[in-house]
C-alpha positions as CSV (number, residue, x, y, z in Angstrom):
1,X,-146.0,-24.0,-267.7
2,X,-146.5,-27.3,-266.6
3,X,-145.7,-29.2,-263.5
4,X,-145.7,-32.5,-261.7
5,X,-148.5,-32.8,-259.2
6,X,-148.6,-35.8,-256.6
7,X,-151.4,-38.3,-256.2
8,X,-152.0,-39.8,-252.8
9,X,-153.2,-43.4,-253.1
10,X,-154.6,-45.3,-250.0
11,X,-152.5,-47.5,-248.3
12,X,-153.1,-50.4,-246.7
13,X,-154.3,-48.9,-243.1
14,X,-157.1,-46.8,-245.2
15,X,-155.3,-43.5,-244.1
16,X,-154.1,-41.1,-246.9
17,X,-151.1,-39.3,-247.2
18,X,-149.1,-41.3,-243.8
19,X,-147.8,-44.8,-244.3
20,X,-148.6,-46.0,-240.9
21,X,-151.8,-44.8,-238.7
22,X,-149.3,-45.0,-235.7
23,X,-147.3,-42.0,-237.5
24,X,-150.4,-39.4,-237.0
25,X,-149.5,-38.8,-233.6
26,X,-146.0,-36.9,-234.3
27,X,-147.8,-35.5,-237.8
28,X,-150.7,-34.3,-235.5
29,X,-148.3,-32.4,-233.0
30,X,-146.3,-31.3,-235.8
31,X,-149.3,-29.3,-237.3
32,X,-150.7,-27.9,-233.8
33,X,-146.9,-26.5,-233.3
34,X,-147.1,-24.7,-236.8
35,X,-150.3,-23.5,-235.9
36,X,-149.3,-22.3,-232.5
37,X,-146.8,-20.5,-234.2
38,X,-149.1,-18.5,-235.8
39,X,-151.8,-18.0,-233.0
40,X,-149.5,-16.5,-231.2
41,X,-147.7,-14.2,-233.1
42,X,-151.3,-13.1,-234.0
43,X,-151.7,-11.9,-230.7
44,X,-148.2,-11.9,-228.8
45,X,-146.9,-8.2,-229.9
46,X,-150.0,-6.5,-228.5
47,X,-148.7,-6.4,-225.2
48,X,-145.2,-5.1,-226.2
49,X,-146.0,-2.1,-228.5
50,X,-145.0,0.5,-226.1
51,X,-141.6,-1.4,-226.0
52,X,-141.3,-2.1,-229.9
53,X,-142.5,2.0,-230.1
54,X,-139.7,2.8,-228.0
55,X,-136.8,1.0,-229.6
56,X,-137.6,1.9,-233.0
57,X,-139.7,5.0,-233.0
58,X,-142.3,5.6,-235.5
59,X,-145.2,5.4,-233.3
60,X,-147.9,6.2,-236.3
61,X,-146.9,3.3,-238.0
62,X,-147.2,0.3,-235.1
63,X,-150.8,-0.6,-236.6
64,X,-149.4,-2.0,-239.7
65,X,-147.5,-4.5,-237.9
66,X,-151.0,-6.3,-237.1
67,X,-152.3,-5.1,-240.6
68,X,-149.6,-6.1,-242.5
69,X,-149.4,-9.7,-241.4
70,X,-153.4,-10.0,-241.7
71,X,-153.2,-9.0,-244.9
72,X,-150.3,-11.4,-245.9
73,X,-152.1,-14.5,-244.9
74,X,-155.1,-14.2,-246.2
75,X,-154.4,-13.2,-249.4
76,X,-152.2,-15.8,-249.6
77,X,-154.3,-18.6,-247.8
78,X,-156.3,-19.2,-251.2
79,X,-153.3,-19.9,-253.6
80,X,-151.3,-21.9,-250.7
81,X,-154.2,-24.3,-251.1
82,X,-153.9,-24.5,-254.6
83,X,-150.6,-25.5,-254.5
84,X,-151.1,-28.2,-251.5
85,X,-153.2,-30.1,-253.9
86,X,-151.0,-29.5,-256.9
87,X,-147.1,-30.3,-255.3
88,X,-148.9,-31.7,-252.2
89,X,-148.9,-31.3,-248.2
90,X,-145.7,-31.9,-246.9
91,X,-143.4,-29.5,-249.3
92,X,-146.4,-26.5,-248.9
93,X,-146.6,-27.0,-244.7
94,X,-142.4,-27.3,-244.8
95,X,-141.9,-24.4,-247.0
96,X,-144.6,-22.3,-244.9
97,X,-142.6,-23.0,-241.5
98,X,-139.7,-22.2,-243.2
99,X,-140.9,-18.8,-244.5
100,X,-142.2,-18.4,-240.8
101,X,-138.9,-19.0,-239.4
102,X,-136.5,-16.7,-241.4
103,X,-139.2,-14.0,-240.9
104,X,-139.6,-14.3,-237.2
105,X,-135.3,-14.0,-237.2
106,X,-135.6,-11.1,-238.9
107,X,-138.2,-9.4,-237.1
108,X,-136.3,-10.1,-233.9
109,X,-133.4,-8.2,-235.8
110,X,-135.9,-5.2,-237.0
111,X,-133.6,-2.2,-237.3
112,X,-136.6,0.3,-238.1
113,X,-140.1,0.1,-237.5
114,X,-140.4,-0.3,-241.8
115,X,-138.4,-3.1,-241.9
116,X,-140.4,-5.0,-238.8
117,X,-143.4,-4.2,-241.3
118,X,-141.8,-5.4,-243.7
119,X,-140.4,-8.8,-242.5
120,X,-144.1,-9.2,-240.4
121,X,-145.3,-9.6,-244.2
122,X,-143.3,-12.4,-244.7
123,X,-144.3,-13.5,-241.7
124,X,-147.9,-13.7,-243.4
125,X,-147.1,-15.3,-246.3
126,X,-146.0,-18.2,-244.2
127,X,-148.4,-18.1,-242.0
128,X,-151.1,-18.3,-245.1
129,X,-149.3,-21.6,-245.7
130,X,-149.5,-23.1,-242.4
131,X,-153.1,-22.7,-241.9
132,X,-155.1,-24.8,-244.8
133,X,-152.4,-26.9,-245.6
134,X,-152.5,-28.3,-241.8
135,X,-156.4,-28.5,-241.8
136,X,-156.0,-30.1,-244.6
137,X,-153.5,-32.7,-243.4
138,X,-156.0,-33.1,-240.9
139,X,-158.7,-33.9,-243.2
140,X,-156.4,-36.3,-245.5
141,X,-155.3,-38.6,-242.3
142,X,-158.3,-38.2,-240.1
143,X,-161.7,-40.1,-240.9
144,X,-164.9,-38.0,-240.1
145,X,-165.7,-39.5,-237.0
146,X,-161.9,-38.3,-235.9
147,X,-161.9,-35.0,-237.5
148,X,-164.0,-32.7,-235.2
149,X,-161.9,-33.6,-232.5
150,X,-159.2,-33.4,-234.2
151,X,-160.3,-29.8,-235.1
152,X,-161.3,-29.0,-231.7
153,X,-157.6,-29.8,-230.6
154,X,-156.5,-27.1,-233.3
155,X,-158.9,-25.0,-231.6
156,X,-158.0,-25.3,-228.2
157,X,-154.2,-24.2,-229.6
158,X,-156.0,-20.8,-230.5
159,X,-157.7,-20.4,-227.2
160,X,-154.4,-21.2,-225.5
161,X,-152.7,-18.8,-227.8
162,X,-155.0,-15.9,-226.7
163,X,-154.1,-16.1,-223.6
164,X,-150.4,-17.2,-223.5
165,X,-149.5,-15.1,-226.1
166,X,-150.3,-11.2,-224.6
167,X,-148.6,-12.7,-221.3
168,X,-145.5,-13.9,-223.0
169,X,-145.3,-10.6,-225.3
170,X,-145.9,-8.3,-221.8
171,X,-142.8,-10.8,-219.9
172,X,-140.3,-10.5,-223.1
173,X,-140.8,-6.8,-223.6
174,X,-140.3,-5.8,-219.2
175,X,-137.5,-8.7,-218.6
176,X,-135.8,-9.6,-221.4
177,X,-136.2,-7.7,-225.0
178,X,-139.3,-7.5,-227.4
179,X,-137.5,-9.2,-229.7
180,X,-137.7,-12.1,-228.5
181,X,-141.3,-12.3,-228.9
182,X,-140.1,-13.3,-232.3
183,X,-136.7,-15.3,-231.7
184,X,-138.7,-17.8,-229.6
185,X,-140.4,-19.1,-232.7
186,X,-137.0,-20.7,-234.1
187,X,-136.7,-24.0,-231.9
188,X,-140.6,-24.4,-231.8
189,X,-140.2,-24.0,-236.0
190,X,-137.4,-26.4,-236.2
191,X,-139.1,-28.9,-233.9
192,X,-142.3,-29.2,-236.0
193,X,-140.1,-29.3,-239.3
194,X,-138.6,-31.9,-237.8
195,X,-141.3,-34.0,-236.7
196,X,-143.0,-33.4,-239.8
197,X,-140.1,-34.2,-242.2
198,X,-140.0,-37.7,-239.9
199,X,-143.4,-38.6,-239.6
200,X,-145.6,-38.1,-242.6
201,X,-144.9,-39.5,-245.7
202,X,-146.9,-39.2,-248.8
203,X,-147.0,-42.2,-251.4
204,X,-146.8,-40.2,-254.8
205,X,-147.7,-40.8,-258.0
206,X,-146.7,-37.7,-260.4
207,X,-149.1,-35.9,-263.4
208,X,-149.2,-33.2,-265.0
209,X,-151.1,-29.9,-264.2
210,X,-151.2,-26.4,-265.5
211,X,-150.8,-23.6,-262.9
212,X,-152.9,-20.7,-263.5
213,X,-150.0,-17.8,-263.1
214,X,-152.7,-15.5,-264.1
215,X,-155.3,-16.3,-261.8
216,X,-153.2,-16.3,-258.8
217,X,-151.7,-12.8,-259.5
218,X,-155.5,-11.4,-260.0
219,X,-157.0,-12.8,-257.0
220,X,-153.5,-12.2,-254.9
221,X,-154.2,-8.3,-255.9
222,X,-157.4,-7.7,-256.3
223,X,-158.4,-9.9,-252.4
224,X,-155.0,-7.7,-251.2
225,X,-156.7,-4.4,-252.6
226,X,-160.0,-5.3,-250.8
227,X,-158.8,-6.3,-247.0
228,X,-156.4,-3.2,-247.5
229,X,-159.6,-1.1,-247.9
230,X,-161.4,-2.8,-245.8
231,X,-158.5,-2.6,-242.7
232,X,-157.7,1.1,-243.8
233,X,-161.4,2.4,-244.4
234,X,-162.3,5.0,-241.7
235,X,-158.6,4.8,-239.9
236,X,-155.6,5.8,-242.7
237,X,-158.3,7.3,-244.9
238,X,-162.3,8.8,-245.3
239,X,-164.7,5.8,-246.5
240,X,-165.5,8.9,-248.9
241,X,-161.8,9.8,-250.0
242,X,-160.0,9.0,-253.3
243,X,-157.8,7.1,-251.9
244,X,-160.7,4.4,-250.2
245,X,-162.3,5.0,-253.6
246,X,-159.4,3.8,-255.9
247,X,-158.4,1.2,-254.0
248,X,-161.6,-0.4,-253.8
249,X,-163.0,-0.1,-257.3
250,X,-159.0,-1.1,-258.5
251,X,-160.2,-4.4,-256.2
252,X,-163.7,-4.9,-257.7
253,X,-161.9,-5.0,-261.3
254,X,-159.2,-6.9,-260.5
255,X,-161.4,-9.6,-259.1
256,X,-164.0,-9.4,-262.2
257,X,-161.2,-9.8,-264.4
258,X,-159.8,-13.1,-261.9
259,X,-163.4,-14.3,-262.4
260,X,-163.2,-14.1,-266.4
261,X,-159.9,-16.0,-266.2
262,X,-160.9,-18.7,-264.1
263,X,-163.9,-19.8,-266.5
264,X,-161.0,-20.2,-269.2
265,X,-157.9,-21.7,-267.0
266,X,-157.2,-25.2,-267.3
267,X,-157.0,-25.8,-263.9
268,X,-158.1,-22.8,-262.1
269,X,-156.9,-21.7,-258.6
270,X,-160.8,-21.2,-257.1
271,X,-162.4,-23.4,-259.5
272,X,-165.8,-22.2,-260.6
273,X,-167.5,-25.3,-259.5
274,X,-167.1,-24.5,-256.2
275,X,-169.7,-21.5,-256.6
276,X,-172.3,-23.6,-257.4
277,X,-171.8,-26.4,-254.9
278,X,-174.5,-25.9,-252.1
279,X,-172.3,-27.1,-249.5
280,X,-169.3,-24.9,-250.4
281,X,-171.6,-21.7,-250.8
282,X,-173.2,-22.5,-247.4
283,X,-169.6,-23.3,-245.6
284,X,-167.8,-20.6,-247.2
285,X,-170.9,-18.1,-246.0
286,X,-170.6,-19.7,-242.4
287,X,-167.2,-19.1,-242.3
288,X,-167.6,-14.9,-243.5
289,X,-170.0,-15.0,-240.5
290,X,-168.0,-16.8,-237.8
291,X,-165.0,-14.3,-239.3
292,X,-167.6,-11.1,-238.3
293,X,-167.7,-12.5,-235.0
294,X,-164.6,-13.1,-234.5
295,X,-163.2,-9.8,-234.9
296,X,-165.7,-7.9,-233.3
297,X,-166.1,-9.8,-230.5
298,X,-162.4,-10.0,-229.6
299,X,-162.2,-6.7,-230.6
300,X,-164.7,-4.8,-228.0
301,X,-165.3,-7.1,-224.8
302,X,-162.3,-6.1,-223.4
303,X,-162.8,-2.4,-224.2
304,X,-166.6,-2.9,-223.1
305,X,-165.1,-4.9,-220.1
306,X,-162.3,-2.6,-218.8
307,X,-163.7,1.2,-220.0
308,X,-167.6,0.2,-219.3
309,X,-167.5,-1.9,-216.4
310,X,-164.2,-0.2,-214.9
311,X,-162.4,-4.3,-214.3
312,X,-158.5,-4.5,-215.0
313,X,-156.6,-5.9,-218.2
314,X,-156.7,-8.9,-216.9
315,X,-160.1,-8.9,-216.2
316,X,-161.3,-8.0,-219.5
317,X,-158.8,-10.3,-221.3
318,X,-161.1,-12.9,-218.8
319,X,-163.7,-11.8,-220.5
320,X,-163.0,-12.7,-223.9
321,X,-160.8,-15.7,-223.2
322,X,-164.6,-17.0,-222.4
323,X,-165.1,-17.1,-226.3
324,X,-162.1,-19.5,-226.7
325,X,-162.9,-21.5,-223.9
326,X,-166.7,-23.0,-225.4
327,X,-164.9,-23.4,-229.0
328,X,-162.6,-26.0,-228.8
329,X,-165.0,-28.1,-226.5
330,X,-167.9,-27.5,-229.0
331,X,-165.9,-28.4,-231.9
332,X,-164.8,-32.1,-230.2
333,X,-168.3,-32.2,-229.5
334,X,-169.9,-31.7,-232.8
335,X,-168.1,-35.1,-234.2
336,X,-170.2,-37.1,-231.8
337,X,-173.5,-35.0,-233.1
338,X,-172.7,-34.7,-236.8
339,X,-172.5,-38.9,-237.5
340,X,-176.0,-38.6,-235.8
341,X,-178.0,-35.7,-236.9
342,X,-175.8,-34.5,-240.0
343,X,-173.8,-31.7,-240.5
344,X,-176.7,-29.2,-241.8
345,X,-178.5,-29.8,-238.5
346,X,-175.6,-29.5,-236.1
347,X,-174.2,-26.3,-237.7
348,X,-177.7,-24.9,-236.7
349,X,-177.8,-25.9,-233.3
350,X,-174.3,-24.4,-233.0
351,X,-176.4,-21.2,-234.6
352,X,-178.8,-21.2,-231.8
353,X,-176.3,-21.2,-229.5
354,X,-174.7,-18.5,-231.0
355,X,-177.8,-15.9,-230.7
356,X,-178.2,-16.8,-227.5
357,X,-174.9,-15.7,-226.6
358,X,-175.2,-12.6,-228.9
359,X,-178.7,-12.1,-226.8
360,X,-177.0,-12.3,-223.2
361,X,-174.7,-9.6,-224.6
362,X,-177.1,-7.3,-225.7
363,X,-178.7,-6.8,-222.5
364,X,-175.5,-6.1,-220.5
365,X,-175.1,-2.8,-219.8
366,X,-172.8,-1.1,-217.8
367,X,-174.4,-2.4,-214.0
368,X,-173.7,-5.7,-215.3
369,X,-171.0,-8.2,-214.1
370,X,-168.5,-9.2,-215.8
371,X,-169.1,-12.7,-215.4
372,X,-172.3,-11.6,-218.0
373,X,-170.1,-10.4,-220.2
374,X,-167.7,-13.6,-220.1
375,X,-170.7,-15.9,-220.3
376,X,-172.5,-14.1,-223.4
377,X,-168.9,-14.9,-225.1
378,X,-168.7,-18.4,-223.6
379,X,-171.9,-19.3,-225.0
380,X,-171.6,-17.4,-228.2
381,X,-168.4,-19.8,-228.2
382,X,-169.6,-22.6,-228.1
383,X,-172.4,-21.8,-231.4
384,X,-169.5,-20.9,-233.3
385,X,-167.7,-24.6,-232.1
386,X,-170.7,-26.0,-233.0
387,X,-171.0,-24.2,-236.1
388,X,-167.5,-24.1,-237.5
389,X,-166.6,-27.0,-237.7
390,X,-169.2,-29.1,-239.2
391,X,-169.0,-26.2,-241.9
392,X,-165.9,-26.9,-242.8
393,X,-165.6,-30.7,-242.4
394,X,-168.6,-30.9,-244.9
395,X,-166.6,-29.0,-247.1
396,X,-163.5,-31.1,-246.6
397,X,-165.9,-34.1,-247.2
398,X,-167.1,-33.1,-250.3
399,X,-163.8,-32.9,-252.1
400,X,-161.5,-35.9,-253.1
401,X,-157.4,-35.3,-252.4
402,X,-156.8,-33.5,-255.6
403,X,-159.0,-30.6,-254.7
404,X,-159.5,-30.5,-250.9
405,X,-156.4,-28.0,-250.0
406,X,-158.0,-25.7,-252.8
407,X,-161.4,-26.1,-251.2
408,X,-160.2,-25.9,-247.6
409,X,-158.0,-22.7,-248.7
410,X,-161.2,-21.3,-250.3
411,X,-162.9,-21.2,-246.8
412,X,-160.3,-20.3,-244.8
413,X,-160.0,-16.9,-247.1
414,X,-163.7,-16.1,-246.9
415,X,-163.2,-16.1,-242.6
416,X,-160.3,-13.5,-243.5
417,X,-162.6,-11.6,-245.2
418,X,-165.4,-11.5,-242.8
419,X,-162.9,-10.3,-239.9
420,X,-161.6,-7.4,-242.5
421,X,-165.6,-6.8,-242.9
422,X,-166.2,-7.0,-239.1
423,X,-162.9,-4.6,-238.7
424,X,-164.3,-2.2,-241.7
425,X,-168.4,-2.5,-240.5
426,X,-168.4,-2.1,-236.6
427,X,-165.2,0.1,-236.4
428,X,-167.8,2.5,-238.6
429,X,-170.4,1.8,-236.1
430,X,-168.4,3.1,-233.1
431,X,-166.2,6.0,-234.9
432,X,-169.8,7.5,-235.7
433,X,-171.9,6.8,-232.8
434,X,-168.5,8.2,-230.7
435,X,-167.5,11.0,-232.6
436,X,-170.3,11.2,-235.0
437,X,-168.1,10.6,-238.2
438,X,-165.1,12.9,-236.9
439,X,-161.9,12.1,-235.7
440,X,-161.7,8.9,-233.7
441,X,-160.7,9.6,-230.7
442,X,-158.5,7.1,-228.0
443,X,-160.6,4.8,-225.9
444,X,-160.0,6.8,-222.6
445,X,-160.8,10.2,-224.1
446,X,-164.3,8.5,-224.6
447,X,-167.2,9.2,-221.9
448,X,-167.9,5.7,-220.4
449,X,-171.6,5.9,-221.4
450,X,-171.3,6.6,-224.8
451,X,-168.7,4.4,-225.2
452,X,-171.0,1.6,-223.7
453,X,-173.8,2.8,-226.5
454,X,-171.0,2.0,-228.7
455,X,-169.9,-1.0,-228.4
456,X,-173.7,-2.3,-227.1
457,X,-174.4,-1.7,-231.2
458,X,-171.2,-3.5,-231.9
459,X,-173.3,-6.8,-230.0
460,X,-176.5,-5.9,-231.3
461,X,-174.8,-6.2,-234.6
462,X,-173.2,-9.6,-233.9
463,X,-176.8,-11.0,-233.2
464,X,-178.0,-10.0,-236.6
465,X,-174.7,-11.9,-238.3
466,X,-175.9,-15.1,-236.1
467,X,-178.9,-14.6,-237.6
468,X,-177.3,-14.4,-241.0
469,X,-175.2,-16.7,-240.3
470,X,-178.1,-19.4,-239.4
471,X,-179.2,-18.5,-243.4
472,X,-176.1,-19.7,-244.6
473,X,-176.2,-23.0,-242.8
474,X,-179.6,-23.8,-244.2
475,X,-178.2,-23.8,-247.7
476,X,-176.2,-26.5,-247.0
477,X,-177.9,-29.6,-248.0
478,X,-179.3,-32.1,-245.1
479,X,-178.6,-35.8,-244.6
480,X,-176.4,-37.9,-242.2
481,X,-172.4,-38.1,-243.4
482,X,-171.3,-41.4,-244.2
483,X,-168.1,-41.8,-242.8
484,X,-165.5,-42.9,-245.8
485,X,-164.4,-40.9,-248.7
486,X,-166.3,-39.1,-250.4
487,X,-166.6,-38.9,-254.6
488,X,-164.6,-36.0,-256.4
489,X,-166.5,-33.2,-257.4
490,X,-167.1,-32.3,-260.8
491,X,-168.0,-29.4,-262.8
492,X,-171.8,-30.3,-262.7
493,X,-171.8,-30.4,-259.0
């Protein structure tokens, strides 16, 4: 089938894909709404489990509303980036907020804890939207001078996010209802539609392209097949059981046979020069690694925090609110460093930073403060700042309009990825040196000291994905960006 695909042309201002530089501002705020939207819904409904448990029952099913949603973005993440370059920004990032919306009014009129499963999917579909097609906004109005800061104000939404979010969720589900949690989503949906709708306008010229149906039903199933295994490995079923077994091998072939499709498609979703472009295999790598991190440390410092070093919720949510704290500054930072020293060198400077971090955390132990804890994470997030962004601003650079949402979409995926790798990878690590392999038992049914051998692998094991993740930035080639558009990449590349 074939469709009409917009070309963005530079107007007069030099900016792409707004007709005045003046409009960025409301286009800007538009996307750090949408993306608050989906920073915290990631993280609001943690605090008001017991509450959703209560109204609906079903208790053994609550961790699929975290899953579920997970799932849903990132496998769709990929193809939404696809389709930003193919029909463009504007009708991908409106369309995503407006899946978003209708799924965060039906959650907030759940009937059974199925349905909020089900409608928290949909929820992830628009999320996956949201997320590249507003980096990549960013990337089509912002030069690369602009863009890390840019970036570090998308960051600084996440870092607020983890904190607002758990407090908003715990005041919805004791004063008002937990369904509101969802139901406050509408106005800030229909604000940054609206701002959106007002503000960015895309000059189009119209040609034809061939979407690859194919394609994006293989990697849709066969990257859904391997985060499902992935999330549900070691908690809904054995590593060793048929179940793990079938879904995972069902995932390898699906994804061998979306690799055999995309060397004949005309104009395939991930394009197979993009696996043998240095700077996309180095970025894409950086971003698995920063996606490992991610997960586990967010994951265990607050466990560590509140069940090793006896502090409170609040205390341990301190903790790692630390990690989200050194990110977005880092990420302002790094524009200022890249135009200097290059992209290649600062994503290794954000490395080093990053071990150093993982080091402070691998020699707390459970006399330690938890202002060690908080600065290991504060440190460690400030390498990933430093490290992130450049990553994925050189990847951004290296594309031209017509493929930057599907390169952007690429890396965004392989972060999704990595977290379902940390989640699979150091939940194994503390269900066997806990329980050795058995049941997994709850967090306060654990012995504080064997818990704190735990989760002190868990950070041991973060250092050795810094390390990796220092690797991966050396593939990416060296040299000092330029700052103005950069060539299309070819199939040569």
């Amino acid at each position: 089938m074939i469709s009409e695909s917009p070309v963005f042309a530079p107007d007069v201002t030099g900016e792409r894909g707004v007709g005045l530089r003046s409009d960025r501002g409301p286009v800007l705020l538009s996307v750090m709404l949408s993306v608050g939207l989906v920073a915290i819904d990631s993280t609001i409904l943690a605090t008001a489990v017991p509450a959703v448990v209560d109204d609906l029952g079903d208790f053994a099913l609550f961790p699929w509303l975290f899953s579920i949603y997970m799932l849903a973005q990132a496998v769709s993440v990929p193809l939404y980036g696809k389709f930003a370059d193919i029909f463009g920004r504007k009708p991908m990032m409106m369309i995503g907020v407006s899946i978003f919306l209708v799924a965060s009014i039906l959650c907030g009129a759940a009937w059974s804890m199925v349905s909020l499963i089900v409608f928290r999917a949909l929820q992830g579909l628009g999320a996956g939207a949201i997320m590249p097609t507003g980096q990549t906004i960013v990337a089509d109005i912002y030069s690369l001078a602009e863009r890390a800061r840019v970036i570090g104000y998308l960051a600084s939404v996440w870092a607020t996010s983890s904190v607002v979010g758990p407090t908003l969720g715990g005041l919805f589900a004791d004063y008002l209802s937990w369904r509101w949690i969802f139901f406050i989503n509408v106005p800030i949906a229909v604000v940054a539609m609206a701002m959106l709708h007002r503000g960015f306008t895309e000059d189009v010229t119209r040609t034809t392209h061939k979407i690859d149906y194919a394609g994006a039903a293989l990697l849709a199933a066969g990257g859904g097949l391997l985060i499902l295994g992935l999330l549900a490995g070691g908690v809904n079923w054995a590593w060793g059981s048929p179940a793990s077994i079938t879904v995972l091998t069902a995932a390898a072939l699906l994804l061998v046979a979306f690799g055999l499709v995309e060397r004949r498609a005309a104009e395939p979703i991930l394009p197979l020069w993009m696996f043998r472009k240095r700077v996309l295999i180095g970025s894409n790598s950086v971003a698995l690694c920063v996606g490992v991190l991610l997960i586990g440390l967010t994951s265990y410092v607050p466990l560590y925090a509140q069940n090793v070093l006896g502090t409170s919720a609040v205390v341990g949510g301190f903790a790692v609110a630390a990690l989200t704290l050194g990110w977005p500054f880092a990420a302002t930072m790094s524009g200022r460093v890249y135009l200097r020293v290059g992209f290649r060198a600062t994503a290794l400077l954000g490395g080093a930073l990053a071990i150093t971090g993982s080091i402070v955390l691998v020699t707390v132990d459970p006399t330690s403060s938890v202002l060690r804890l908080a600065a290991g994470c504060c440190v460690l997030g400030a390498g990933l700042g430093f490290i992130s962004a450049p990553s994925l601003v050189a990847a951004q650079a290296s594309a031209d309009w017509q493929t930057r949402g599907t390169v952007t979409g690429a890396n965004m995926f392989a972060r999704s990825v990595g977290s379902a790798v940390g989640i699979a990878v150091f939940g194994a690590i503390v269900n066997t040196t806990v329980t050795g392999g058995g049941p997994h038992p709850t967090a306060k049914d654990v012995p504080g000291d064997l818990l704190a051998g735990a989760i002190h692998t868990v950070f041991a094991g973060t250092l050795a994905v810094a390390v990796i993740a220092i690797l991966a930035v050396l593939i990416m080639p060296g040299g000092v960006p330029v700052d103005e558009p950069d060539p299309a990449p070819s199939a040569v590349d």
